[in-house]
C-alpha positions as CSV (number, residue, x, y, z in Angstrom):
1,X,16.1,-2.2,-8.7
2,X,15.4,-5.5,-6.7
3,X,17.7,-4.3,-3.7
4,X,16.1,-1.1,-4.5
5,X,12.7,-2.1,-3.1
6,X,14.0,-4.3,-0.7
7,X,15.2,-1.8,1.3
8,X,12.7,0.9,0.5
9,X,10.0,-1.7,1.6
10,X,11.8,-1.3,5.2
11,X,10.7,2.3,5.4
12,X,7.4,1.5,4.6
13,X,5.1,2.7,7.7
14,X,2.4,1.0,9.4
15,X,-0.2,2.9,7.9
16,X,1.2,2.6,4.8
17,X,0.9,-1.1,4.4
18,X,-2.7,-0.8,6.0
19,X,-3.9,0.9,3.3
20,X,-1.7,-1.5,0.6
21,X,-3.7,-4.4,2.3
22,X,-7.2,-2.0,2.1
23,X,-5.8,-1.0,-1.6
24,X,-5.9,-5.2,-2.2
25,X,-9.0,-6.1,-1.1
26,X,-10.4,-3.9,-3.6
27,X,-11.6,-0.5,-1.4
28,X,-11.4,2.8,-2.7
29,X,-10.0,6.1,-1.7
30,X,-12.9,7.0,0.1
31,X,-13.3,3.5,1.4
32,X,-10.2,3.4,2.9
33,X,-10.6,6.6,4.3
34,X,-13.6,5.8,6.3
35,X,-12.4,3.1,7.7
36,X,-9.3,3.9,8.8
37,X,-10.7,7.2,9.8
38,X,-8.5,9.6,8.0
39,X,-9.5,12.1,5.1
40,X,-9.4,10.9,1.2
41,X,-6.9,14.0,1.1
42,X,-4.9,12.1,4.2
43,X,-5.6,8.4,2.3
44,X,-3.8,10.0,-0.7
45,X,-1.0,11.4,0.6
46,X,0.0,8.1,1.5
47,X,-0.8,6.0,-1.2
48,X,1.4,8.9,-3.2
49,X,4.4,7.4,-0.4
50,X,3.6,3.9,-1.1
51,X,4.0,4.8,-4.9
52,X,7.4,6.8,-4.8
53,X,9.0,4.7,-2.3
54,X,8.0,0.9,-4.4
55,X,8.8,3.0,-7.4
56,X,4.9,1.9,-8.6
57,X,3.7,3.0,-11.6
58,X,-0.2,2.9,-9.7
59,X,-2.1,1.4,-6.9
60,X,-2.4,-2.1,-8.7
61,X,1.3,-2.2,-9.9
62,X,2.3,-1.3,-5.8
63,X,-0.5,-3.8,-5.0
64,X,1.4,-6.1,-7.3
65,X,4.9,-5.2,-5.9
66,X,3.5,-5.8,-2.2
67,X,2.6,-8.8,-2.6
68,X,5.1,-10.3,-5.3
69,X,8.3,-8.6,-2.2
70,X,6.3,-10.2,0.2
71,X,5.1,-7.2,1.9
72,X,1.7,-8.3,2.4
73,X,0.4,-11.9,2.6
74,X,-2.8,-12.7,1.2
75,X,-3.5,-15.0,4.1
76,X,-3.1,-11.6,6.2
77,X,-6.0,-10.3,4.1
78,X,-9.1,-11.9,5.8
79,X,-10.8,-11.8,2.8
């Protein structure tokens, strides 16, 4: 599995790891969706791709993945 998400976390898209960073900092659906000016429906389409391609069980285990592969910093978070 660990080579598994290694190279699935390569395919990740831009967006994708936006919103993992926005999913982090505690933001909701809607949230996210504002601010990145997208629809909730558009916000979870991608958080549905985040989940298949981490092989996440939910937004906090992918949150958990991100930043336990790396994916996301939490320096990177401005929090």
């Amino acid at each position: 599995m660990e080579n598994n998400i290694k190279q699935k976390m390569e395919i990740l898209t831009e967006q994708e790891i936006n919103i993992l960073k926005l999913i982090l900092m505690g933001y909701t659906t809607t949230q996210i969706g504002k601010m990145l000016y997208i629809s909730q429906h558009t916000v979870k389409v991608h958080v549905s791709a985040i989940l298949r391609k981490l092989e996440a069980r939910n937004r906090a285990h992918a949150a958990f993945i991100a930043l336990d592969k790396g994916i996301i910093n939490l320096k990177s978070l401005h929090i």
